[in-house]
VMD Tcl script that draws the C-alpha trace (Angstrom):
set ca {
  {81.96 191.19 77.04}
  {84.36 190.12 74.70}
  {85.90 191.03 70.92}
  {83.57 191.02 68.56}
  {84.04 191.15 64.48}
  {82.31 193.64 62.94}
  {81.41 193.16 59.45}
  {79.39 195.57 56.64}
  {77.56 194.65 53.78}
  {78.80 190.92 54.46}
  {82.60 191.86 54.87}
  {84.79 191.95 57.84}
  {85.85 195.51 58.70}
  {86.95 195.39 61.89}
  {86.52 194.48 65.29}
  {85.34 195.76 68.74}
  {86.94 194.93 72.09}
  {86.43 195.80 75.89}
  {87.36 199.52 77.23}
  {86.13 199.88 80.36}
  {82.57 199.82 80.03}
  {82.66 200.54 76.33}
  {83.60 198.97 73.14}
  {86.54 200.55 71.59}
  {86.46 200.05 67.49}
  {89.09 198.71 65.67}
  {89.55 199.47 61.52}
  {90.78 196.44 59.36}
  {89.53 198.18 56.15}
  {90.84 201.86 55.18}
  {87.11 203.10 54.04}
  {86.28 202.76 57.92}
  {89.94 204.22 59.93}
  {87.80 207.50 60.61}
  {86.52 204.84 63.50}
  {89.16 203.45 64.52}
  {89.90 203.62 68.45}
  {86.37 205.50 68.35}
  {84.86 204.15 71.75}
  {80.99 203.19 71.36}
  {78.38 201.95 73.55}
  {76.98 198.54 71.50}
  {77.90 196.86 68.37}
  {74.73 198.82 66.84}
  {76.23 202.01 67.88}
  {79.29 201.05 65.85}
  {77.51 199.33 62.79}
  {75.19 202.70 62.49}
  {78.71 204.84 62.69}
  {79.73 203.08 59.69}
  {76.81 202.98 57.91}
  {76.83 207.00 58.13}
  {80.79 207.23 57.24}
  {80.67 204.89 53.92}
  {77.61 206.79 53.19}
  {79.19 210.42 53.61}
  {82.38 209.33 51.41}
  {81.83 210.41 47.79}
  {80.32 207.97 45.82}
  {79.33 205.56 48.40}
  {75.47 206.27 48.83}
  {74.47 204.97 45.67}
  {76.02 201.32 47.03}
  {73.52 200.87 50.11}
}
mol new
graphics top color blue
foreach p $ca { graphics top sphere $p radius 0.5 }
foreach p [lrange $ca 0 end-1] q [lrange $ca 1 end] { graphics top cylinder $p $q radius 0.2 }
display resetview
């Protein structure tokens, strides 16, 4: 396993990288920092985790 960028609706919000037997998340963008250090089992695990934060924020849900 290695880094991996993680991108959302086409842009580039972060990255994930080897913990153990995990992926730890790291935040480039602000609307995602909630997940940052977060520790997830896939890169689907992670894109799904920000799909549900952007879409809790207030006025976000209307833009998926």
């Amino acid at each position: 396993m290695q880094k991996q960028v993680i991108e959302y609706r086409g842009e580039p919000v972060g990255i994930v990288v080897p913990d153990a037997d995990r992926l730890k998340f790291i935040a480039v963008k602000f609307h995602v920092i909630d997940l940052d250090e977060k520790l997830f089992t896939s890169a689907d695990e992670v894109h799904l985790a920000i799909r549900d934060l952007v879409n809790s924020q207030p006025g976000e849900s209307a833009r998926t």
